[in-house]
C-alpha positions in Angstrom: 41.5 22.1 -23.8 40.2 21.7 -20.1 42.8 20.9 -17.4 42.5 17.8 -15.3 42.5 14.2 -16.9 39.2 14.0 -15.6 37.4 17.6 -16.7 39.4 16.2 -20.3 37.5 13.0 -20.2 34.2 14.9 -19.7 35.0 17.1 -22.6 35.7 14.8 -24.8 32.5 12.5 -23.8 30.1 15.8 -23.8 31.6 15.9 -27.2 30.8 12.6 -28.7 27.0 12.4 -27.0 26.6 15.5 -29.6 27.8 13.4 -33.2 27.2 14.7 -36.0 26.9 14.0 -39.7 28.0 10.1 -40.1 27.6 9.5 -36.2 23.8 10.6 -36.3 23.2 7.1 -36.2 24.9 6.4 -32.9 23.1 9.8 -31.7 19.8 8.0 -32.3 21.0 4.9 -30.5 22.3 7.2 -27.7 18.6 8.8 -27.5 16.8 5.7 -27.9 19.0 4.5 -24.8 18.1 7.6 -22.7 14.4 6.6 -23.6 14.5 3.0 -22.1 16.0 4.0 -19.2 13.6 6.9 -18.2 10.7 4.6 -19.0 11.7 1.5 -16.6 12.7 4.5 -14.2 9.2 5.8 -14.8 7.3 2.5 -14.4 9.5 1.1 -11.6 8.7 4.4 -9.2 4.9 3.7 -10.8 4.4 0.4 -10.0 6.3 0.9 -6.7 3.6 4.2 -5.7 0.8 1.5 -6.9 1.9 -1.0 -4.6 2.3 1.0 -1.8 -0.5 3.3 -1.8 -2.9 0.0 -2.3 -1.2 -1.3 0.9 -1.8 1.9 2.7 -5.1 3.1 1.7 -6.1 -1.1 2.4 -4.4 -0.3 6.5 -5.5 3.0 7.1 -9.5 1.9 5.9 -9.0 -1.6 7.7 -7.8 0.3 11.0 -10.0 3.2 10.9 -13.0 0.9 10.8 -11.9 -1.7 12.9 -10.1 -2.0 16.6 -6.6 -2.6 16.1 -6.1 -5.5 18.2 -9.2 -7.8 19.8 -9.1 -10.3 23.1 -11.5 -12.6 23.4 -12.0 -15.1 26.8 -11.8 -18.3 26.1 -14.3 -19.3 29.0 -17.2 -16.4 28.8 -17.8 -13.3 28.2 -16.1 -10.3 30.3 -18.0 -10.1 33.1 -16.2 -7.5 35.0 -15.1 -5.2 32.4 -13.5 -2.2 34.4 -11.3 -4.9 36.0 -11.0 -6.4 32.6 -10.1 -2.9 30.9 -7.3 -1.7 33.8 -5.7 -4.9 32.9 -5.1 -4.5 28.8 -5.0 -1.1 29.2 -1.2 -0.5 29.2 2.0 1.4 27.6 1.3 1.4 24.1 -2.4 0.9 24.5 -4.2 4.1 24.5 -8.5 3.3 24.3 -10.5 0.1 25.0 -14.1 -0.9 24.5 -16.0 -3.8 24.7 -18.2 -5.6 21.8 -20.5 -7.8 21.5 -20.4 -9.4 17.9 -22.1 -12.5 16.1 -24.3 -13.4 12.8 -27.9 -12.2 12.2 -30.5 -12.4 9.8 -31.9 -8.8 8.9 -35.2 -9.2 6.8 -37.0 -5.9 5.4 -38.3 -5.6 2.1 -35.7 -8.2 1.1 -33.2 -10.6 3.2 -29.5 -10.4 3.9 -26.8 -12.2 6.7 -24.5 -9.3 8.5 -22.4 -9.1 11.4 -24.2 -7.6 14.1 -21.8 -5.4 16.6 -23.6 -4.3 19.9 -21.2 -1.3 20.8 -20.8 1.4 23.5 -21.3 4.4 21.2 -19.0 6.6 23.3 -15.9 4.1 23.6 -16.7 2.4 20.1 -15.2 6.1 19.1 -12.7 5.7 21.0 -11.2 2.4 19.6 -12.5 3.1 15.9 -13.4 6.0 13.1 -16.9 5.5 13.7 -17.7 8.7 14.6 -16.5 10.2 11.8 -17.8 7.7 9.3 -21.2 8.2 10.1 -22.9 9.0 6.6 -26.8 9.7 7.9 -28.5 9.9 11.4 -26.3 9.7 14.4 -24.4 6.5 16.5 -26.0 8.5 19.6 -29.7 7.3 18.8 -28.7 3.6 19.5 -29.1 4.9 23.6 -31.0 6.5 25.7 -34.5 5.2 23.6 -38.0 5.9 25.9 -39.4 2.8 27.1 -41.8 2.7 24.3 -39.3 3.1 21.6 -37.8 0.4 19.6 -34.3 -0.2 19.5 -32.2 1.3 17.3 -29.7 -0.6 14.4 -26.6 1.8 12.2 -26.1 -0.1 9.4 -23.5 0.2 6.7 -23.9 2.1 4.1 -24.2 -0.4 1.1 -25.8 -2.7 2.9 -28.8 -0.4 3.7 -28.5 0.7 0.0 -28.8 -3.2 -0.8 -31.8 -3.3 0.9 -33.8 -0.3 0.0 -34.0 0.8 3.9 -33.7 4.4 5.3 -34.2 6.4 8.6 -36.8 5.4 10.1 -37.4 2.5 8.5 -37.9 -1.2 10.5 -36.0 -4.6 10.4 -36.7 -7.7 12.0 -32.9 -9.1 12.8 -33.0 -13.0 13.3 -30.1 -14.2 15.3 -28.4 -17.4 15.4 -28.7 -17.6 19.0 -32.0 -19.5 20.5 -34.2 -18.9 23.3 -36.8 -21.5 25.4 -40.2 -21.2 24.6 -43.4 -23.1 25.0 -42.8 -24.3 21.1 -39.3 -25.1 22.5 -36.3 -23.5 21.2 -36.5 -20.3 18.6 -34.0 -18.1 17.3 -33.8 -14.4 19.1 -35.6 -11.9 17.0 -36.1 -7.9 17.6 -37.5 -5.6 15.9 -35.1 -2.4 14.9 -35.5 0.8 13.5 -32.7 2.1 11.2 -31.3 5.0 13.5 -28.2 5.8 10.8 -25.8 4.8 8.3 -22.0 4.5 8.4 -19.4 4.7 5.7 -15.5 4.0 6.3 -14.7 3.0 3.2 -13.8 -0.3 3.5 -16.9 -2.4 1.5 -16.6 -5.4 3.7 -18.0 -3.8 7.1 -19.9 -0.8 4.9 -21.7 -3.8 3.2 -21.7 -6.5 6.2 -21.7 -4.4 9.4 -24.7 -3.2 11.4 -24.4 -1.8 14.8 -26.8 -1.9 17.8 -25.9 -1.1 21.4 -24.6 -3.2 23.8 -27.8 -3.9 25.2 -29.6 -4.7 22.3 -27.1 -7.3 21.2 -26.8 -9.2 25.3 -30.8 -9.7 24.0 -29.9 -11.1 20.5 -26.9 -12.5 20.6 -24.8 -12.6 23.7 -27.3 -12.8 27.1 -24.3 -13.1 29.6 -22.5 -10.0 28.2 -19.8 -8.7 25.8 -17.5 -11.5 24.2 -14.4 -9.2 23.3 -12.2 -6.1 23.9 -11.3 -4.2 21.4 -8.1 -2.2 21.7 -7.0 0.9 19.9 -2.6 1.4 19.9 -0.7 4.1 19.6 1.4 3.1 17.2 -0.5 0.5 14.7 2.8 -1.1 13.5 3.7 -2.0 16.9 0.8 -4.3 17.1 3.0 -7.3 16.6 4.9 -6.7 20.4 1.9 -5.2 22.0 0.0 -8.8 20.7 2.9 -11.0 22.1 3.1 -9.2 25.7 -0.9 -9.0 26.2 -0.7 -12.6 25.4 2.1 -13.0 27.8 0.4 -11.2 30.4 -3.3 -12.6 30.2 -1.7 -16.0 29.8 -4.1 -19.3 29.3 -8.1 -18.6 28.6 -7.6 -15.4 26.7 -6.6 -15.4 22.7 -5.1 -11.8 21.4 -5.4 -11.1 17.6 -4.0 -7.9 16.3 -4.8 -6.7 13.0 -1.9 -7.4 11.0 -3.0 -11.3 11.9 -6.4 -11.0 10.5 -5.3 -9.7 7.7 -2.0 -11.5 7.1 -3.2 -13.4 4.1 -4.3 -9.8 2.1 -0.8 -7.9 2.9 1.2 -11.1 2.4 -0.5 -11.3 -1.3 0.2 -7.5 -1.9 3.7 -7.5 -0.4 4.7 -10.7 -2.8 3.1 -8.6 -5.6 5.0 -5.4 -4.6 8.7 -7.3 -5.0 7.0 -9.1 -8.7 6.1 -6.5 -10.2 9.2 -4.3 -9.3 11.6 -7.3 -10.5 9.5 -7.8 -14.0 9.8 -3.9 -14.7 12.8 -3.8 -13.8 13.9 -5.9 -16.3 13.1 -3.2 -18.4 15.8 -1.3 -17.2 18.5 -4.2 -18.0 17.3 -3.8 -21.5 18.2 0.1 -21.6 21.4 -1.2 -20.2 22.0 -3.4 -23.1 21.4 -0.2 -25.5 23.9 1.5 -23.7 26.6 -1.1 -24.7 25.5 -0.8 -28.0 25.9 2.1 -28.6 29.2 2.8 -26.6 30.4 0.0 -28.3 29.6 1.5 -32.0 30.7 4.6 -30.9 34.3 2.9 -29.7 34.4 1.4 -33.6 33.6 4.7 -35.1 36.0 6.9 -32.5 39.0 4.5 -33.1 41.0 6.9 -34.8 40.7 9.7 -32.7 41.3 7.5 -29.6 44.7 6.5 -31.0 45.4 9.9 -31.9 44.5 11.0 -28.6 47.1 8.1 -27.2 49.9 9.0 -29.4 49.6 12.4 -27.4 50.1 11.2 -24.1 46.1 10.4 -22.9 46.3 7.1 -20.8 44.3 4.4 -20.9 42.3 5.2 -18.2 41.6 8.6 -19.5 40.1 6.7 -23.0 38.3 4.5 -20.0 36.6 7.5 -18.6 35.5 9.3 -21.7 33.5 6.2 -22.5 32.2 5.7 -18.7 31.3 9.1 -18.5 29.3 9.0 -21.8 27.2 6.0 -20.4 26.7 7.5 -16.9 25.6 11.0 -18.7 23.5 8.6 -20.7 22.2 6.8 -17.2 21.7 10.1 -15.4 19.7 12.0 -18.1 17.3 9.2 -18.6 17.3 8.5 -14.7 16.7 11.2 -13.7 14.0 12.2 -16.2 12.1 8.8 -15.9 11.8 9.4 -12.0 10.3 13.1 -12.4 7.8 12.0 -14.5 7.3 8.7 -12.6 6.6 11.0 -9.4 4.8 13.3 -11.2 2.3 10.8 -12.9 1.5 9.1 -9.1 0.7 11.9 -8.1 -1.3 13.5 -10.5 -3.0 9.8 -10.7 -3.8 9.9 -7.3 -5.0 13.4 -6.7 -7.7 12.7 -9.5 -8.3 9.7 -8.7 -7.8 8.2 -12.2 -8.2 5.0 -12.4 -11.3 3.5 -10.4 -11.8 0.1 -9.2 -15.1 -1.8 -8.2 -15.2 -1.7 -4.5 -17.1 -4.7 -3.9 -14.3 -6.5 -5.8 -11.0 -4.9 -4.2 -12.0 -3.4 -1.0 -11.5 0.3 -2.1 -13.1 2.6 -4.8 -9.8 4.1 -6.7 -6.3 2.8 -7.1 -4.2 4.9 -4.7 -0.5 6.0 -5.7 1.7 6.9 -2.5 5.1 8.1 -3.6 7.9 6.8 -1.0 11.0 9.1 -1.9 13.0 6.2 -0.4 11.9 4.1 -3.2 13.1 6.6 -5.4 16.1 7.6 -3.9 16.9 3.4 -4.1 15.4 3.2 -7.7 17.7 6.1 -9.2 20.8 4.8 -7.2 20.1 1.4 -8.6 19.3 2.4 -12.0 22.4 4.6 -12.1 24.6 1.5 -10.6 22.9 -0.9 -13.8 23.8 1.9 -16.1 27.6 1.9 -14.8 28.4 -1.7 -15.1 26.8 -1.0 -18.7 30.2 1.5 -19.3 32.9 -1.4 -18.1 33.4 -3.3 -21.2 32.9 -0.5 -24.1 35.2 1.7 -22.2 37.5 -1.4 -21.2 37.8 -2.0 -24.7 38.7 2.0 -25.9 41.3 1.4 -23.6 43.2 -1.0 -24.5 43.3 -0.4 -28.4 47.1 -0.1 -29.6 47.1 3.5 -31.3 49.8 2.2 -33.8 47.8 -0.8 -35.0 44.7 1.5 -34.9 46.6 4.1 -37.3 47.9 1.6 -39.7 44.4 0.0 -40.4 43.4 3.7 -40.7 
């Protein structure tokens, strides 16, 4: 027999998770107990990769094709924008650019409303991915156009696909802004040729974007000049602090939105589903729990004669207590740690193939991505294990405090 009261409890309790012959049944309730647990492990660390990959692939699409933080002037547009650009430029802040952005019109074979960006091609890539996004053509062609050429529109990907158009083909874009005429007042048109296509990934700007130059959009849209900055960061969670001390800074006549805030409503939804779903399948795990008491509880019925015998021989009660404690935490551990391999390895292999795809008009992005966070794990094992624990208290509570003469008598 092992030494130590506790190597002695484990022995014992590595006994009784193998019964045999009559206590086969409390083997099956022992496996089925394993089971539940490594499945709510399993779709805990699931639903927790779900729910955090959505929320990253949503940030890393939404900040790759927009600025991470805009300022617009409450009075005008920026007329002096290197002045305008030393002054938000700052620690924290590493790239600015200025925009010009409002609704148009753009009518080919068939009609639809975008939002019309007039850019500076080499900053726009500076403060966005739009460099990298470009699908067809090339963001250059929107400058440096001969006199007799007509300006030049990038338009999102699905939004040129939802309107039949390719290089080289013309739009007429219909602003909402107006201009005086003899007629009296009209809305600013210009003809445009499609000069490329952009994809980021993110449907709303792939399907609502296009993109002229700066130029082109002070004739459509904006005459005075650009009507915000657009700022790139450093660190994108730090948006929050940059937001407050630009706001600080610029003081009265300038509003500062970072990207958290125009978004707020979208990660609010997802983080509130996040902590839902995690409490509902976690329930699941309170259920394998449950089975654990049961069948430490039948097991203490069926072992009552061998736990008096072993207390006529000098075992304590706390030994019986950890013999049963230690059957339900080898029970916990076995099914812990089994559910969270397999939860890890499914996210992953989920991910990498892309498994399950989603309608990207519908939820912003073509797949459902899994992102493992081994925190989560590490907190979902230690919390899983914890449950199973509390599970042991009043089965092995109980083995120990049965009277061995009592139990021999009724034997």
């Amino acid at each position: 027999m092992p030494r130590g009261t506790g190597s002695f409890s484990w022995f014992v309790a590595r006994r009784y998770l193998t019964a045999r012959r009559r206590q086969a049944f409390i083997s099956l309730i022992s496996a089925v107990s394993i089971l539940g647990v490594g499945v709510g492990v399993m779709a805990v660390i699931i639903a927790l990769a779900l729910m955090t990959g959505v929320q990253g692939e949503l940030r890393d699409r939404i900040v790759g094709s927009t600025a991470h933080m805009y300022i617009f002037k409450e009075d005008g547009p920026f007329l002096d924008l290197a002045a305008d650009r030393a002054r938000v430029e700052g620690p924290g802040v590493v790239a600015s650019a200025p925009a010009i952005i409002g609704p148009a019109l753009i009518m080919a074979g068939s009609n639809d409303f975008v939002m019309l960006k007039g850019i500076d091609p080499v900053l726009e890539a500076e403060v966005t991915d739009i460099a990298s996004a470009i699908q067809s053509g090339s963001l250059e062609a929107l400058t440096g156009r001969g006199p007799e050429a007509r300006d030049g529109i990038v338009l999102g990907a699905d939004l040129a696909n939802q309107l039949g158009l390719r290089l080289g083909d013309t739009v007429v874009a219909l602003s909402t802004a107006t201009t005086s005429t003899p007629m009296g007042l009209r809305n600013r048109s210009r003809t445009l040729v499609v000069v490329g296509t952009v994809r980021f990934g993110f449907y709303e700007v792939d399907a609502r974007f296009g993109f002229v130059s700066l130029q082109t959009a002070e004739r459509l849209i904006a005459p005075d000049g650009p009507n915000m900055l657009q700022l790139r960061l450093a660190d994108v969670n730090e948006a929050r602090a940059i937001r407050d001390r630009l706001q600080a800074e610029l003081g009265f006549g300038y509003r500062v939105q970072d990207w958290i805030e125009l978004n707020q409503s979208l990660y609010s939804a997802l983080s509130l589903e996040k902590v839902a779903i995690s409490l509902a399948i976690g329930l699941i795990v309170m259920v394998a729990a449950l089975n654990i008491v049961a069948s430490l509880v039948l097991l203490v019925m069926e072992k009552t004669r061998d736990i008096a015998i072993l207390r006529t021989m000098g075992a304590r009660a706390g030994t019986i207590r950890r013999i049963f404690i230690y059957q339900g935490l080898a029970i916990g551990l076995i099914g812990t740690v089994g559910g969270a391999v397999c939860g890890v390895a499914a996210s992953i292999l989920a991910d990498r193939f892309q498994l399950i795809k989603m309608p990207s008009d519908v939820y912003q992005i073509p797949y459902l991505p899994f992102r493992v966070e081994y925190l989560d794990v590490a907190i979902v094992v230690v919390v899983a294990l914890g449950i199973c624990l509390v599970a042991t208290l009043y089965p092995s509570r109980q083995a120990g405090r049965i009277d061995p003469a009592e139990a021999l008598r009724n034997q």
